[in-house]
C-alpha positions in Angstrom: 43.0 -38.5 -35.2 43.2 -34.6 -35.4 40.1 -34.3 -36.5 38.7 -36.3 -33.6 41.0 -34.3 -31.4 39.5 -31.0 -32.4 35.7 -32.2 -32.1 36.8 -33.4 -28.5 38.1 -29.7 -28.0 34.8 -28.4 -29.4 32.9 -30.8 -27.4 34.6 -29.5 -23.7 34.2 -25.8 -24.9 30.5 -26.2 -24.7 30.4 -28.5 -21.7 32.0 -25.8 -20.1 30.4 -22.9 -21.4 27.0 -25.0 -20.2 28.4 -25.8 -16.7 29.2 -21.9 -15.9 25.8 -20.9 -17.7 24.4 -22.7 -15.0 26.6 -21.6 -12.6 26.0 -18.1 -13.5 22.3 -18.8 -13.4 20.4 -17.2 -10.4 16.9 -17.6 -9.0 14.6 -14.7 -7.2 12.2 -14.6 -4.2 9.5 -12.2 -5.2 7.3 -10.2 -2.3 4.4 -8.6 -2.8 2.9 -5.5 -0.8 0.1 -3.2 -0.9 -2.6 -0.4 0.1 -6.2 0.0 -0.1 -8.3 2.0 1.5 -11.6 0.3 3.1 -14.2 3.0 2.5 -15.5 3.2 6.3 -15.4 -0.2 7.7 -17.5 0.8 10.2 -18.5 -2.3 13.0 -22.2 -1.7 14.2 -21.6 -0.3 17.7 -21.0 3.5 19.0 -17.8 4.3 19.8 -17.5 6.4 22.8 -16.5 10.4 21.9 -16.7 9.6 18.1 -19.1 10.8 15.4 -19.7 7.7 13.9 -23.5 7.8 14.1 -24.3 7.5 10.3 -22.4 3.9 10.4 -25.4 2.6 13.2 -28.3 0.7 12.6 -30.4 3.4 13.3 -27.9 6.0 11.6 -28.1 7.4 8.2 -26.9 4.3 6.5 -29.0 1.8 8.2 -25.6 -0.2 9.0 -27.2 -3.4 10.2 -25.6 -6.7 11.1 -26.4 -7.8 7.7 -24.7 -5.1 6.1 -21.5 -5.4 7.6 -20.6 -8.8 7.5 -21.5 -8.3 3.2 -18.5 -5.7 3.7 -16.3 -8.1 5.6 -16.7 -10.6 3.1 -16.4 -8.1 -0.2 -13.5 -6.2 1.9 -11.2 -10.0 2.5 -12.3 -11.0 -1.1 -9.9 -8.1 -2.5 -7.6 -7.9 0.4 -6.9 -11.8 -0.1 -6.6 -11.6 -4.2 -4.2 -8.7 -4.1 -0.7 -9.8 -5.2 -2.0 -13.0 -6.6 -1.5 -11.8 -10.0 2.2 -12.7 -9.6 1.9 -14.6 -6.2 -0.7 -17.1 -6.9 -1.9 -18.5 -3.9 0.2 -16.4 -1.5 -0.6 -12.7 -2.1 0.8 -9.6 0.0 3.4 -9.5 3.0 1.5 -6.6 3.9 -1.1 -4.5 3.3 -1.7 -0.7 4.7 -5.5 0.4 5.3 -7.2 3.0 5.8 -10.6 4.1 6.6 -11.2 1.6 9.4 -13.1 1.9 12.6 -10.9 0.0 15.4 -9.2 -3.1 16.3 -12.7 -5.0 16.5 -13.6 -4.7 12.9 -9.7 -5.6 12.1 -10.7 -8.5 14.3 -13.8 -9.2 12.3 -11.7 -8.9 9.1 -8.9 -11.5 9.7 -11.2 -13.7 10.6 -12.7 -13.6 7.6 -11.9 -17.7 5.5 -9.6 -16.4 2.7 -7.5 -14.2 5.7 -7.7 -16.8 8.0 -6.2 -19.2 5.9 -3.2 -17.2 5.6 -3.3 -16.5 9.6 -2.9 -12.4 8.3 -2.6 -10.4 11.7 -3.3 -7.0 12.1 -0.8 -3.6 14.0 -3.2 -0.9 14.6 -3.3 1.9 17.4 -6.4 4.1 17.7 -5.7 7.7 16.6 -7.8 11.0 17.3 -10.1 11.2 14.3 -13.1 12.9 15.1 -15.4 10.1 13.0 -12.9 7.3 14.3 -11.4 6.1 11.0 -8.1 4.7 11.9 -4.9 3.5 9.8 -3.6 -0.5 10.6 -1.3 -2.8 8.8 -2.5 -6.2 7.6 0.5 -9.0 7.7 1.3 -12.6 6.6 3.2 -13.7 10.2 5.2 -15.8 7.5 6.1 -13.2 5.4 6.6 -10.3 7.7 7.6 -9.9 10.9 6.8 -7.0 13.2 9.1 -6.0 15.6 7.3 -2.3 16.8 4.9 0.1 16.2 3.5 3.7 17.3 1.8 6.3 16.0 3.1 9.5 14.8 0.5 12.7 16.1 -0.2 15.3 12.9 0.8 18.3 14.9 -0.8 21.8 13.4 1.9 24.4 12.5 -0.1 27.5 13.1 -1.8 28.7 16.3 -5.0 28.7 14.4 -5.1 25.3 13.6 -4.5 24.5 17.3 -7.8 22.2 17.7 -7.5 20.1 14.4 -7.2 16.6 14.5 -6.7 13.9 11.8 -5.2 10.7 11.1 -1.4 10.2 11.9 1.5 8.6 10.6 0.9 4.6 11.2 4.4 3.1 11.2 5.5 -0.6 11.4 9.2 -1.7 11.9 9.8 -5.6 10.9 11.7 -7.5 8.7 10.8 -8.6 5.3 13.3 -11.2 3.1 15.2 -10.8 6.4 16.1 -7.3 5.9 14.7 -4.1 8.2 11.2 -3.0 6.9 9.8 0.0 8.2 6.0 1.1 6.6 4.5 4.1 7.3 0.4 3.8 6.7 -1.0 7.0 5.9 -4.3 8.8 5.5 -4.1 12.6 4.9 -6.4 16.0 5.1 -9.5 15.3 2.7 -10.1 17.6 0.2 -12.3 19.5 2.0 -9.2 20.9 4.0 -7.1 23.2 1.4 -3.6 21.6 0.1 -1.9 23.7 2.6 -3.0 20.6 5.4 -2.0 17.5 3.2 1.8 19.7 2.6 2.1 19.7 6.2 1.4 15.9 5.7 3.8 15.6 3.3 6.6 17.4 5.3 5.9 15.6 8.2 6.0 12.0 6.7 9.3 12.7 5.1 10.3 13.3 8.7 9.1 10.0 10.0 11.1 8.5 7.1 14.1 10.3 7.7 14.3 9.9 11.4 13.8 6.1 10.4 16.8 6.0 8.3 18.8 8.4 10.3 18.9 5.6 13.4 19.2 2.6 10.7 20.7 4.1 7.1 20.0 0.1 6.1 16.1 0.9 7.1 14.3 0.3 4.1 11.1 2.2 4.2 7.8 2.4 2.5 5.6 5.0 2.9 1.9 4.3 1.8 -1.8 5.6 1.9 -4.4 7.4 1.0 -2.9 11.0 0.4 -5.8 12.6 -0.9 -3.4 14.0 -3.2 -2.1 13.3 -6.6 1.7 12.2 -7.4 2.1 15.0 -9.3 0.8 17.7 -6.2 3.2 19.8 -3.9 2.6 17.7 -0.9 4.4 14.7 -2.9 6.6 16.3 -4.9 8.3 18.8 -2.5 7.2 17.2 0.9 7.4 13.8 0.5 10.4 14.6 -2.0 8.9 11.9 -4.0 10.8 11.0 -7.8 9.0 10.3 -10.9 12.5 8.3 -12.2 14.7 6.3 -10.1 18.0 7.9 -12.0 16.0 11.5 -10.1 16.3 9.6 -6.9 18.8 10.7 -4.6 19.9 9.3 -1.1 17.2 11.8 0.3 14.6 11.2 -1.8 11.7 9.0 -2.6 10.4 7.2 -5.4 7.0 7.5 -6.8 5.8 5.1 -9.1 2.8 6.0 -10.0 3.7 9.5 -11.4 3.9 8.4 -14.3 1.2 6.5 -14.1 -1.3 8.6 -14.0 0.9 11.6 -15.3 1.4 10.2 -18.9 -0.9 6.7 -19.0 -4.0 8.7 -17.3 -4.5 5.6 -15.0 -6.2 6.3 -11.4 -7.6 5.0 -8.4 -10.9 6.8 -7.8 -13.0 8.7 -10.4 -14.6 12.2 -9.8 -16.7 13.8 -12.4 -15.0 11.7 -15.1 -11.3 12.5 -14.5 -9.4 9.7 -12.5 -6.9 10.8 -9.0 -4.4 8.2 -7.8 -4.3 9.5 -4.2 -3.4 5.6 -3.2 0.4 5.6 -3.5 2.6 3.5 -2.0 7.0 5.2 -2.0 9.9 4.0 -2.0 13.1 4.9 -0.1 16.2 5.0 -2.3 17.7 2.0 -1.0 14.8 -0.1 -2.3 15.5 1.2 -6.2 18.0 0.1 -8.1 19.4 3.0 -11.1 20.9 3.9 -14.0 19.6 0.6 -15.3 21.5 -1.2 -12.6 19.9 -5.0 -11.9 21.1 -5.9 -8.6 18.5 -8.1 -6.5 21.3 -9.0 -3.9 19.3 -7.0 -1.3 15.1 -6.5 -1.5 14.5 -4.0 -4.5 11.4 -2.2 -6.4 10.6 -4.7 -9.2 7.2 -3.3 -10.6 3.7 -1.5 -9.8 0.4 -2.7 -10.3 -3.0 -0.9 -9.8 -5.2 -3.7 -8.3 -8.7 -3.9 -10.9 -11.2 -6.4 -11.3 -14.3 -6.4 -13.3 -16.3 -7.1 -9.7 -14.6 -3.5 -8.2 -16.1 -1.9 -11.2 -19.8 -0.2 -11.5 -20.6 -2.2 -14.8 -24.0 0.1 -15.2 -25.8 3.6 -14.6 -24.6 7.1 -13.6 -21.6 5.3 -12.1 -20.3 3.2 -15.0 -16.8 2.3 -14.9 -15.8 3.7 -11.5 -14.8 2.0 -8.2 -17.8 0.0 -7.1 -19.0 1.7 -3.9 -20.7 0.6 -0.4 -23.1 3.4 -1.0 -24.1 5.7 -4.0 -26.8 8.3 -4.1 -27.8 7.1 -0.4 -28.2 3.3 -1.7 -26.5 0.7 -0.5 -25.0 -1.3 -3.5 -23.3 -4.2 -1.0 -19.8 -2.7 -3.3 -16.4 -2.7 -2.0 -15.1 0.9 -2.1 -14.4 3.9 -3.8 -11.1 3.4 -4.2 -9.1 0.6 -5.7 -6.1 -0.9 -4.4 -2.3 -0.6 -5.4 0.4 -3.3 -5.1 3.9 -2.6 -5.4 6.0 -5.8 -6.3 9.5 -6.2 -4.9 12.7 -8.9 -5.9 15.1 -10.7 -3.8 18.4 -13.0 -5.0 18.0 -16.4 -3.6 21.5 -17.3 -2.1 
């Protein structure tokens, strides 16, 4: 009998163990979010007042009708596959682009079958850049819901650089996981401009973010583009204050994932002359990183980083071999994708 009592003792211990085991046990909503930058989506028309002459049928490129519904098709192929590494079947909330002409060729895009089917939507304002290459936000309606939008101007700091004009600050306030969302779409100075440009970009971003937080500290903010810039350059690291570690990370910071990705793994997002850039970054306000080895997923945090890469985005032969699979090379139209590749950051959520 005391045997049989102690073996009934036993028994209830591990009932009860089990039951809060599975009591403890919690389940996740993942989201998944991303960049990419389109390589001159160009539709086939002029646009009044912009040089945008090349992307014509009778233009330097030849841009027929034919031409540009291949780059519709290659451009939703990718657009519609990012994120489905993780989220088969459902992808990205959102995606930032860059490099795209207007709201017709956004138009043309969502309408492309594997967008469709996910109804994506597109926020885009037309901004001042002289060849018409604008930022815009793709969404999932069902995913992500956007509540406002505007455009941030790129204002000059010095008298001499009263009469340029480049791309502003895109930014998108919503809610994602039912939380506040704010994404701030970016395309900075090319490299043809000196760094000094793309650290005025970088100062005046952080400003977007901070003005973000400052009239909502529970804003969570994203900033993302095509900085034409490296994580490891000025404009990033001092401007954008972005943080190669989240314990680095303070309240006024951001955090860059993809320092060290290209910093210590040598991993990029375009190619030139053999070495690789990762200009296409998407940060992370600190309230979307968890630190000091913390795990809480009670509220939307950073999870992990992927540079998007398929064999198909790769130039499999010739002088190009093994870089991003362009529109045009050498003034040949190789019916590619871009010269960029995409980024996806992936993001966690406690299911209560």
């Amino acid at each position: 009998m005391k045997k049989l009592n102690i073996v009934l003792v036993i028994l209830l211990c591990f009932v009860t163990i089990c039951l809060q085991a599975q009591k403890e046990q919690k389940s996740y909503t993942v989201y998944a979010v991303g960049f990419y930058n389109l390589e001159n989506l160009f539709d086939t028309c002029h646009d009044e007042g912009k040089n945008d002459y090349e992307y014509l049928p009778t233009g330097a490129n030849k841009w027929t009708g034919m031409k540009y519904s291949h780059k519709l098709r290659n451009m939703s192929r990718v657009l519609s596959e990012m994120g489905t590494d993780v989220l088969a079947n459902v992808g990205c909330s959102f995606i930032g682009v860059s490099e795209v002409e207007n709201a017709k060729a956004l138009s043309d895009l969502c309408n492309q079958e594997p967008l469709k089917a996910r109804n994506f939507q597109f926020a885009h304002i037309e901004g001042p850049d002289r060849r018409g290459v604008d930022c815009a936000l793709l969404y999932n309606p069902a995913l992500f819901q956007v509540d406002s939008m505007y455009l941030v101007p790129y204002v000059p700091e010095e008298e001499k650089d009263s009469t340029f004009k480049t791309r502003g600050f895109f930014t998108v306030c919503g809610r994602l996981a039912g939380e506040p969302v704010s994404v701030v779409v970016c395309h900075w100075p090319s490299r043809f401009s000196t760094s000094y440009y793309r650290e005025v970009a970088g100062r005046q971003t952080k400003a977007v973010v901070d003005d973000l937080r400052k009239k909502n500290p529970e804003m969570k903010v994203f900033v993302m583009g095509d900085l034409n810039d490296d994580p490891i350059n000025t404009s990033v690291t001092v401007g954008l204050r972005g943080k190669a570690n989240p314990d680095e990370v303070g309240d006024d910071d951001m955090y860059n994932p993809w320092y060290n990705v290209l910093a210590k793994e040598g991993r990029g997002t375009l190619s030139y002359q053999g070495s690789w850039n990762l200009f296409d970054q998407i940060l992370l306000s600190s309230n979307l990183i968890n630190k000091n080895k913390e795990r809480n997923y009670e509220s939307l945090k950073y999870w992990k980083n992927q540079i998007f890469r398929r064999d198909y985005l790769i130039q499999q032969e010739g002088n190009y071999k093994g870089t991003p699979k362009r529109t045009h090379a050498g003034g040949v139209w190789l019916d590619g994708y871009s010269d960029h590749l995409p980024t996806v950051v992936y993001l966690v959520k406690e299911k209560k």
